[in-house]
C-alpha positions as CSV (number, residue, x, y, z in Angstrom):
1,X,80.7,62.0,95.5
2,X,81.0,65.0,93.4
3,X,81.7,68.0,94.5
4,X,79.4,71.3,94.4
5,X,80.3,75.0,94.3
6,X,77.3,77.4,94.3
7,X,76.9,80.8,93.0
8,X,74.2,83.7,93.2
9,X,74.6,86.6,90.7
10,X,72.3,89.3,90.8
11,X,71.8,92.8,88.8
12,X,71.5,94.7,91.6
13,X,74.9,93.3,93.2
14,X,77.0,96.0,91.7
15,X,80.4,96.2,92.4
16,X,81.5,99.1,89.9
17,X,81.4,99.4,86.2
18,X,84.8,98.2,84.8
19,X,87.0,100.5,83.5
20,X,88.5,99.1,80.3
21,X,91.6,100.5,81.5
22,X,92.2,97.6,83.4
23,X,92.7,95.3,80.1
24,X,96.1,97.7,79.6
25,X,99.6,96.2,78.9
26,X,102.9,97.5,78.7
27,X,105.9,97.7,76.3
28,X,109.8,98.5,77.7
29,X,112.7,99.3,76.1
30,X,113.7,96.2,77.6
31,X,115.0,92.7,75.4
32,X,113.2,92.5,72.7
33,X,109.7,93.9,73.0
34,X,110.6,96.7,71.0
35,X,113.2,95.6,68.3
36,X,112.5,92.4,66.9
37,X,109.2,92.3,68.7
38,X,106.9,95.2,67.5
39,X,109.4,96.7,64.8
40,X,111.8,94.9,62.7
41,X,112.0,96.5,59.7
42,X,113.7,93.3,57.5
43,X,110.7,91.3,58.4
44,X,108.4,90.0,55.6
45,X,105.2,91.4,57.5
46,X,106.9,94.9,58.2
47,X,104.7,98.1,56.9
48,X,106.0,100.9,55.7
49,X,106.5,101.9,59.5
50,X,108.7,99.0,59.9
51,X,106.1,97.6,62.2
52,X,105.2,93.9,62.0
53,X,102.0,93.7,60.8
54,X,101.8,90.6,62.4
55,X,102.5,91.0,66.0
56,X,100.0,94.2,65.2
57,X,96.9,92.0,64.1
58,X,97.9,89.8,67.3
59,X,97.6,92.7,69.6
60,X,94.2,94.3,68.1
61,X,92.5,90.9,68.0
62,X,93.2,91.3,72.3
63,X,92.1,95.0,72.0
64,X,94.3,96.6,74.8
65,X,93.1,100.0,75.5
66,X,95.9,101.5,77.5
67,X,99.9,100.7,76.8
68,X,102.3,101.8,79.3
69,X,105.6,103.5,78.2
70,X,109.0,103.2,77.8
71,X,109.2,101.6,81.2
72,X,109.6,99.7,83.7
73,X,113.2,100.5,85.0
74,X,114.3,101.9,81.6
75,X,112.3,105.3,82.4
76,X,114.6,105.9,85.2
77,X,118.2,107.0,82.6
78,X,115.1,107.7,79.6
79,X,116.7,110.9,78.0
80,X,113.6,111.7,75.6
81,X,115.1,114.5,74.0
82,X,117.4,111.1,72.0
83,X,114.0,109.3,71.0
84,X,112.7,112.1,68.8
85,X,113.9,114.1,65.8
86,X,115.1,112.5,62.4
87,X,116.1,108.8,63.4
88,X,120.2,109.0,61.8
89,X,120.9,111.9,64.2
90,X,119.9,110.1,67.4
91,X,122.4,109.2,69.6
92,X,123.1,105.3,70.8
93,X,122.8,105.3,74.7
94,X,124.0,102.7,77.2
95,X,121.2,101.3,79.0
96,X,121.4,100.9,82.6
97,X,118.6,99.2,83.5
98,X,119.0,96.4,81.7
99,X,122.5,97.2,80.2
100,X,121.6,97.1,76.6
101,X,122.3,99.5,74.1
102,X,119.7,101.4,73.2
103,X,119.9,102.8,69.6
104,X,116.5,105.1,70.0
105,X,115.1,104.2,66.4
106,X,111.9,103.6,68.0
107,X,111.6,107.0,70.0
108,X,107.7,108.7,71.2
109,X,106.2,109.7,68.2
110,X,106.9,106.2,66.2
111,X,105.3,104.7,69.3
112,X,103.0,106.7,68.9
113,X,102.0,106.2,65.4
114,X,102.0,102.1,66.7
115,X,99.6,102.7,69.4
116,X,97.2,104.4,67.3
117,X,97.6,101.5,64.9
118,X,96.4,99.4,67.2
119,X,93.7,101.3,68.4
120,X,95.1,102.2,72.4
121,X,96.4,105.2,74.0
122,X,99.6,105.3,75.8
123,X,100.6,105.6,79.5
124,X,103.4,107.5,79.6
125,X,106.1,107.3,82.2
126,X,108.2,110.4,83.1
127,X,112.3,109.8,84.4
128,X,112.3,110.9,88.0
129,X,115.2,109.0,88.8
130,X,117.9,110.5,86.9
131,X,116.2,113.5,85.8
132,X,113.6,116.0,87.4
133,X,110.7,118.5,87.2
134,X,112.4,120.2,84.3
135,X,112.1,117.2,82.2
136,X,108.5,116.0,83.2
137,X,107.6,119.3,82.0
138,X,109.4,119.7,78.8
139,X,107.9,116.1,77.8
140,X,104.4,116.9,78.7
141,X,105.0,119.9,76.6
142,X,106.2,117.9,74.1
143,X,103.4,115.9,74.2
144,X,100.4,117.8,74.6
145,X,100.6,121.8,73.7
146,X,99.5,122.5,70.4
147,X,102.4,124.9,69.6
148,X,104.0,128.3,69.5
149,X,106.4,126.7,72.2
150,X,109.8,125.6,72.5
151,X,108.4,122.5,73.3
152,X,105.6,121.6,71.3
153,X,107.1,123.7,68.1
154,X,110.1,120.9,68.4
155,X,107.5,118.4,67.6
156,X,105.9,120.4,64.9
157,X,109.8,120.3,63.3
158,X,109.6,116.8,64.0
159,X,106.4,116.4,61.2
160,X,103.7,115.9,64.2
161,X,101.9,118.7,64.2
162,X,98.4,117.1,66.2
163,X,99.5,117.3,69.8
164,X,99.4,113.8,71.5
165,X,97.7,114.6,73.9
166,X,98.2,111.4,76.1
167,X,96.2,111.9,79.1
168,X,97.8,109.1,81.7
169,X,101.7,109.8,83.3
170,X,103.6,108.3,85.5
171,X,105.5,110.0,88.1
172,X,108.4,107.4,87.9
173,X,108.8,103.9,88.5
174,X,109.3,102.0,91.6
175,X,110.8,104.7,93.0
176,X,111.2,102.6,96.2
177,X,113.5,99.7,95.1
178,X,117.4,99.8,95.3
179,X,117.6,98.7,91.9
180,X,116.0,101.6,90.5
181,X,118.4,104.1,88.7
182,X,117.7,107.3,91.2
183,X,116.4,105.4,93.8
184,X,114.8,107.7,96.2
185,X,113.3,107.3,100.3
186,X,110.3,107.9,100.6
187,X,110.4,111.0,101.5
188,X,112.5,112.3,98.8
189,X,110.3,110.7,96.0
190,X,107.0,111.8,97.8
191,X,108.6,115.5,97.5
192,X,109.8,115.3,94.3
193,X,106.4,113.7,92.7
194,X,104.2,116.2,94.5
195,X,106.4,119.2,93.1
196,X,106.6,117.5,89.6
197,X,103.1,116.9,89.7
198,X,101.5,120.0,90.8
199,X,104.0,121.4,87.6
200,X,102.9,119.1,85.0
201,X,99.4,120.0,86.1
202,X,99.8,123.7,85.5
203,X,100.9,123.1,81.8
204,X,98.0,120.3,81.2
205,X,95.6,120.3,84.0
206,X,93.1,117.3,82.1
207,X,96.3,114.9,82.7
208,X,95.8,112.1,85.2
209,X,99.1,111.2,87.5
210,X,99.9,108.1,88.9
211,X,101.9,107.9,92.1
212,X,104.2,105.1,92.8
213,X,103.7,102.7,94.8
214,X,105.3,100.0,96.1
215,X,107.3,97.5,93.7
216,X,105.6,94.6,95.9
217,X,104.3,93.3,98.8
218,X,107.5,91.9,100.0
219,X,109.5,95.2,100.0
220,X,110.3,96.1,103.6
221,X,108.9,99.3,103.4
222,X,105.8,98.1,102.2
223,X,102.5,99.6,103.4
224,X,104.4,102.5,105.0
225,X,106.0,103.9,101.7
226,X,102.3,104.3,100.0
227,X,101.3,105.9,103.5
228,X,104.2,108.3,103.6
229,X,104.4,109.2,99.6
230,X,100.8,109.5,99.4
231,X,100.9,111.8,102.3
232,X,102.9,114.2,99.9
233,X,101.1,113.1,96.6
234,X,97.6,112.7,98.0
235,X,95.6,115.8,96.3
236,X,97.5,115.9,92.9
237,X,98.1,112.2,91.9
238,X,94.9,110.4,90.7
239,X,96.0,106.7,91.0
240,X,98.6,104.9,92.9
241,X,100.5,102.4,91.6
242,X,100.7,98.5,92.3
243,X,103.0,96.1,90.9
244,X,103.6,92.3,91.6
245,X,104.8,89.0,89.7
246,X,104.2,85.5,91.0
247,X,106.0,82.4,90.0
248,X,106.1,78.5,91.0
249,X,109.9,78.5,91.9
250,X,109.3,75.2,93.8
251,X,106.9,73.5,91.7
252,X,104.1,73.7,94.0
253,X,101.6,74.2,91.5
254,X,98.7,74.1,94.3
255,X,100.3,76.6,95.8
256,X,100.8,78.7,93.0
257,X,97.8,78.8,92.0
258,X,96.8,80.0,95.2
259,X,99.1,83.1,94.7
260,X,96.2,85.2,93.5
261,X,95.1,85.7,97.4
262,X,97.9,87.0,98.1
263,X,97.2,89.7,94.9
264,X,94.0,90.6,96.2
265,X,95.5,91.5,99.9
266,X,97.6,93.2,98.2
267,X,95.0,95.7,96.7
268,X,92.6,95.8,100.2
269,X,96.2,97.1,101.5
270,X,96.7,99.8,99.8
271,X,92.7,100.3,99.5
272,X,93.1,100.8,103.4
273,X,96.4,102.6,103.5
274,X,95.0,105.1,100.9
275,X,91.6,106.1,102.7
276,X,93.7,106.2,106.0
277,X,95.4,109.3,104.5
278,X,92.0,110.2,102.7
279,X,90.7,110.7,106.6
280,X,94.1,111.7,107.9
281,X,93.6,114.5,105.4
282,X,89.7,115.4,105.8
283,X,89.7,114.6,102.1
284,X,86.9,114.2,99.7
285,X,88.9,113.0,97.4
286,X,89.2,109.4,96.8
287,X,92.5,107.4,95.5
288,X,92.3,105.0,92.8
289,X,94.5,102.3,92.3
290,X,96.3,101.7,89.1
291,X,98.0,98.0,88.9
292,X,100.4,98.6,86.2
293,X,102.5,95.8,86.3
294,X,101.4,92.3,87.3
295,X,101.8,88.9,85.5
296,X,103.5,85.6,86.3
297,X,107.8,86.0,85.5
298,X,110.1,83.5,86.8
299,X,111.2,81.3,84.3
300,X,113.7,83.5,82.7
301,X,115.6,84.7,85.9
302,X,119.3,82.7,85.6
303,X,119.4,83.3,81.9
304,X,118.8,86.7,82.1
305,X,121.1,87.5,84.9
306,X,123.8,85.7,83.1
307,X,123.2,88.1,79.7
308,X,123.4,91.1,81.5
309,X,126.6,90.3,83.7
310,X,128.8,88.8,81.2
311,X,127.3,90.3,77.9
312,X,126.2,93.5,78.0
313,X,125.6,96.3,75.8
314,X,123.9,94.1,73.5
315,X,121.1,96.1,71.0
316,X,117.6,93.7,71.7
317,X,119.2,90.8,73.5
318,X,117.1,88.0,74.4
319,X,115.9,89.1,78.0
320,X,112.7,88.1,80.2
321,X,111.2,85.6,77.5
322,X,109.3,83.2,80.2
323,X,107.6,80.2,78.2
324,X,104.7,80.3,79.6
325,X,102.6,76.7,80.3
326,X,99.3,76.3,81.1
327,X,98.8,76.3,84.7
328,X,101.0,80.2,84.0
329,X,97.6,80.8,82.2
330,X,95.2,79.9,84.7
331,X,97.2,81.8,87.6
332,X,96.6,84.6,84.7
333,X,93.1,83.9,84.7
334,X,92.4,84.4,88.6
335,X,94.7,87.4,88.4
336,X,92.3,88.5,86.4
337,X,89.3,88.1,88.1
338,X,90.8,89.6,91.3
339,X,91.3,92.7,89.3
340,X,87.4,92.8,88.2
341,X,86.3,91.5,91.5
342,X,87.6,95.6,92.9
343,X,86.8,97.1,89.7
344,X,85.4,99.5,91.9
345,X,88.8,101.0,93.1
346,X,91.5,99.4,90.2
347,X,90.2,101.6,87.6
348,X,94.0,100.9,85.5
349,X,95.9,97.6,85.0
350,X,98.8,96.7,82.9
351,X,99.8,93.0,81.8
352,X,103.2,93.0,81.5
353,X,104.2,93.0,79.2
354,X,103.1,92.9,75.6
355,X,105.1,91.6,73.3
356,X,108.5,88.9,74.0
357,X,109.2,90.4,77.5
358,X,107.6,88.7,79.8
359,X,104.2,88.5,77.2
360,X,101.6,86.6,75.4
361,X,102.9,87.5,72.2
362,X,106.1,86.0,70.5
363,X,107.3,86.6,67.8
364,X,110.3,84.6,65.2
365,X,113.2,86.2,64.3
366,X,112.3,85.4,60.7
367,X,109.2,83.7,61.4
368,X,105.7,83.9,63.0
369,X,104.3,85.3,65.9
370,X,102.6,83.5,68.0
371,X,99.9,83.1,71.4
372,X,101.4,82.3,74.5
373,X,99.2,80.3,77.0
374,X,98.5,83.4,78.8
375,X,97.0,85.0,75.4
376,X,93.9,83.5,76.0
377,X,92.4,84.6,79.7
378,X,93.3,88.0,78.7
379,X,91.9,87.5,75.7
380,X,88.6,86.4,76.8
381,X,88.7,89.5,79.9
382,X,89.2,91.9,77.5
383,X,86.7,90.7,75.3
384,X,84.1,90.0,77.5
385,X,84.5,91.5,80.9
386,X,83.2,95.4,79.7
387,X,80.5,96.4,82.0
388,X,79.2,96.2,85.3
389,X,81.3,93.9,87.9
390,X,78.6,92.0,89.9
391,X,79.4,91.2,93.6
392,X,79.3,87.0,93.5
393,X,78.1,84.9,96.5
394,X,80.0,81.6,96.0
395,X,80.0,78.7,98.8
396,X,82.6,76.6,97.2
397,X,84.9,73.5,98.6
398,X,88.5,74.9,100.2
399,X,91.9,73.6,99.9
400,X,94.8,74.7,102.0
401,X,98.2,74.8,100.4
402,X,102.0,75.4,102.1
403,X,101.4,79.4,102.1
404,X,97.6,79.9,102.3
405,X,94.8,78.7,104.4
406,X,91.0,78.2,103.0
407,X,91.7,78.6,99.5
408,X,88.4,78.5,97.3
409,X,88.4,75.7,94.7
410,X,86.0,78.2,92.5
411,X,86.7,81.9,92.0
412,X,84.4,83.5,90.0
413,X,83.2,86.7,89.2
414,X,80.0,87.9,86.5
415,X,80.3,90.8,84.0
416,X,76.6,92.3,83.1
417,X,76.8,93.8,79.4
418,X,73.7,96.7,79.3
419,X,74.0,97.7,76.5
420,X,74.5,94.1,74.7
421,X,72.2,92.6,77.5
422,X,74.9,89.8,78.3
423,X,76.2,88.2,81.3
424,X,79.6,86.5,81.0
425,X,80.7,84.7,84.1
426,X,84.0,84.1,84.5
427,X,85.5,81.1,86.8
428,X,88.4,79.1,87.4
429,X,88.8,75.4,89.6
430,X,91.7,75.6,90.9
431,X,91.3,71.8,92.4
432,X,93.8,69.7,90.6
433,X,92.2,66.6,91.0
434,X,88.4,67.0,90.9
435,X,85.5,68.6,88.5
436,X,83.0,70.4,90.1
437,X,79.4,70.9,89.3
438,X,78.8,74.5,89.4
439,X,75.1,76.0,89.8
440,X,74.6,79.5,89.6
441,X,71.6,81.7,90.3
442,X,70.6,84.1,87.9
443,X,66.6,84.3,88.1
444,X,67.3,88.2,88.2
445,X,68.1,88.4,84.8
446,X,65.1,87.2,83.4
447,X,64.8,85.2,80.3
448,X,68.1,84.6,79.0
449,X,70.1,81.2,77.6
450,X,73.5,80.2,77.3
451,X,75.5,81.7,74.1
452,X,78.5,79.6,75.0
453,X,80.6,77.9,77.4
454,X,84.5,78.2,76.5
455,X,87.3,76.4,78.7
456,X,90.8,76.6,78.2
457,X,91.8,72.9,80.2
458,X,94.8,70.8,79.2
459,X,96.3,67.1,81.1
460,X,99.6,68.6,81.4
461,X,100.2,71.6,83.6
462,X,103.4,72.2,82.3
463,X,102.6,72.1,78.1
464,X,103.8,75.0,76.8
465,X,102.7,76.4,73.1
466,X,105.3,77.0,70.6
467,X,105.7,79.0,67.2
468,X,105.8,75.5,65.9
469,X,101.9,75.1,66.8
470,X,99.4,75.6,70.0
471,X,98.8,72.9,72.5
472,X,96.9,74.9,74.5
473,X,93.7,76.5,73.2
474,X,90.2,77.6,73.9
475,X,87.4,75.3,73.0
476,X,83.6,75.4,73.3
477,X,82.3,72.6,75.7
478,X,78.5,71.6,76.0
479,X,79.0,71.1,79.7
480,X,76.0,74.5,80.5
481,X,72.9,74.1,80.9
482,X,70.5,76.7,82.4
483,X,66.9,75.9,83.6
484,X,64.2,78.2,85.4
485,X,66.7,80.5,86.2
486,X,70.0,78.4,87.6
487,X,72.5,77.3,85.7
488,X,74.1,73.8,86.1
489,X,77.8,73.6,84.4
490,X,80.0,71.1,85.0
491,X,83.7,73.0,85.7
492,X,86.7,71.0,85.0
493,X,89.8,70.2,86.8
494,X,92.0,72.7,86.7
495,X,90.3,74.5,84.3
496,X,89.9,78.5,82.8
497,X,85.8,78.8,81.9
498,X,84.1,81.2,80.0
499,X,80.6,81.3,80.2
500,X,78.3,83.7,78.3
501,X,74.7,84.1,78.9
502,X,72.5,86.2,76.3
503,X,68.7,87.4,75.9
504,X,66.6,84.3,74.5
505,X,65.1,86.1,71.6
């Protein structure tokens, strides 16, 4: 017998509207994301920036509207002062983080110039490992005030007279791990972002400041360190951050598909942990949560450790480049819907990262670029997932796996378009073996039909696309139908689906 997963979707079960925030990414100084990834000069698709036009028509075509920068662990030895002024007088830097050498021909305002090329704003991370207040606020100048400043008349000199004016900053970057340059306690950090913060603030007070928070659940001083830092941070930070990368080191692939739980626990933590200080403070403020790091990353890990033990100061080595395969892009996909499912307090979220690191883009040497697996859920999220997050009432078969009890074999969530008048429900079967028939409920909506049903499916879990040509892509299936009101689709085994819903004119 078949098995059945039900849904109801209804207008009136709001959730939140979706900030499109949470379709951001990120781009490091970090392997090559940056050189040989986004710029390289010599290439045949380079602009007169240097830029490769086509990693850029690659990153449009997703429409990210938030890129965080210049890190990541980099951000914690970032001397910004290097990254600006005419490119042949900025220094070469060793890199800690990663222990690369950075040359800084790619600084803030050619990132800049990219973003805007692009068509997203940047995220901008301030050093508060290595560096301080001092620095936070010379940048932000930098950045923001129009001129007749040290600050912002540097820039002027520097032939970018139009103020940035990039709204988002972050106060550091996992602050709480060991491996961060500067690493700080927590209540050293809390102290030092609260004072940064309430500085940066004075000079720009329409800037929104995200707070650090823990690298992942499994650091030991995980929840307390978001207790104790926001206790500093609380009234001048507007978000606090989240990061956390799963991977199938033991090729469970039931299990790690099942990893996505554990993600959204993750944000009811520190959903709870935040309004505990909200009430420990008689606040009527309330903290929003920004996950700006979060993909899968654990393919790479030997390789990388190797390059940066017994080969350092490299400029762009090869570092973090996971092959993704396709059941990478269906954990994608549920990561995904966990962060629409509490769009309602995740108001910022950063795939990371963009571009070779760790990304859905990769790019040739002297070659192509080219879609990862992962391209295509985030692809499809971005594109379709802008509106109102609709609270869905699934009953769906379970599954336990090694780590997790009463796993749903269906996790769905629906996206209501006003303003197009379009639902697009989003869903994932996570059952390896079986299809399930799907039949959803959506009698509130009225009159509407199915404008497509897209799947992203493939026999072999472990295929993997190539610059030599895509095994896995998206394809539209006739496997939706929708009659008086419910929908009947037929969801395949482990399979990504897409299904959009319009007004029947």
């Amino acid at each position: 017998m078949q098995k059945k997963a039900k849904m109801v979707i209804d207008k009136d079960f709001k959730i939140s509207e979706i900030d499109k925030r949470i379709y951001g990414s990120f781009i490091e100084h970090l392997g090559r994301a940056v050189y040989g990834g986004i710029y390289q000069p010599d290439h045949m698709s380079a602009d007169e920036n240097g830029f490769r036009k086509d990693v850029l028509e690659l990153v449009k075509e997703l429409d990210v509207p938030i890129i965080r920068y210049p890190g990541g662990n980099f951000v914690s030895n970032f001397f910004w002062e290097d990254s600006v002024g005419p490119v042949a007088e900025r220094p070469k830097r060793l890199e800690l983080a990663w222990r690369s050498l950075e040359t800084n021909e790619i600084g803030l305002n050619e990132f800049s110039k990219w973003t805007k090329a692009v068509g997203a704003e940047v995220m901008m991370a301030v050093n508060l490992g290595t560096r301080g207040i001092s620095d936070a606020c010379n940048l932000l100048e930098y950045c923001n005030h129009t001129g007749g400043t040290k600050y912002s008349d540097l820039r002027i000199k520097h032939g970018v007279k139009t103020p940035h004016k990039i709204k988002t900053w972050c106060l550091g970057n996992e602050m709480d791990g060991p491996w961060q340059i500067g690493h700080k306690t927590q209540e050293e950090y809390g102290r030092l972002a609260l004072e940064t913060g309430k500085a940066m603030k004075l000079i720009d007070p329409d800037i929104e400041l995200v707070s650090c928070g823990s690298s992942n659940t499994a650091m030991p001083t995980f929840p307390e360190w978001e207790a104790s830092t926001l206790d500093h941070t609380y009234e001048v930070a507007d978000f606090v951050s989240l990061h956390q990368y799963y991977g199938n080191r033991f090729n469970d692939t039931s299990n790690f598909l099942a990893q996505s739980v554990d993600m959204e626990h993750f944000i009811k933590t520190v959903t709870a942990t935040c309004d505990y200080i909200k009430a420990k403070k008689r606040s009527k403020k309330t903290m929003n949560l920004s996950f700006d790091e979060w993909n899968v990353w654990f393919h790479s890990n030997s390789d990388d450790e190797n390059i940066m033990k017994n080969d350092p100061w490299q400029k762009a080595p090869a570092l973090l480049e996971d092959m993704y395969n396709f059941e990478d892009a269906l954990l994608v996909g549920l990561m995904l819907i966990v962060l629409m499912k509490h769009s309602d307090r995740v108001k910022m979220a950063c795939l990371a990262q963009l571009v070779n690191v760790i990304a859905p883009i990769m790019t040739e040497e002297n070659g192509p670029a080219w879609k990862q697996t992962i391209y295509y859920p985030y692809l499809h999220a971005s594109k379709y997932g802008r509106g109102i997050a609709l609270e869905p009432v699934i009953s769906s078969p379970k599954h336990d796996t090694i780590d997790f009890t009463d796993v749903a074999d269906i996790e769905s969530i629906a996206v209501y378009n006003e303003e197009k008048d379009e639902v697009t429900i989003f869903a994932v079967n996570r059952n390896l073996k079986e299809d399930i028939e799907l039949t959803c409920d959506v009698r509130s909506f009225g009159d509407f039909k199915i404008i497509e049903h897209i799947v992203l499916e493939h026999e072999d879990m472990k295929i993997v696309n190539s610059a030599k040509g895509e095994a896995v892509t998206p394809k539209c299936v006739n496997r939706s139908e929708l009659v008086d009101g419910i929908i009947t689709s037929a969801l395949g085994k482990a399979s990504w689906n897409v299904i959009r819903l319009g007004k029947n004119k």
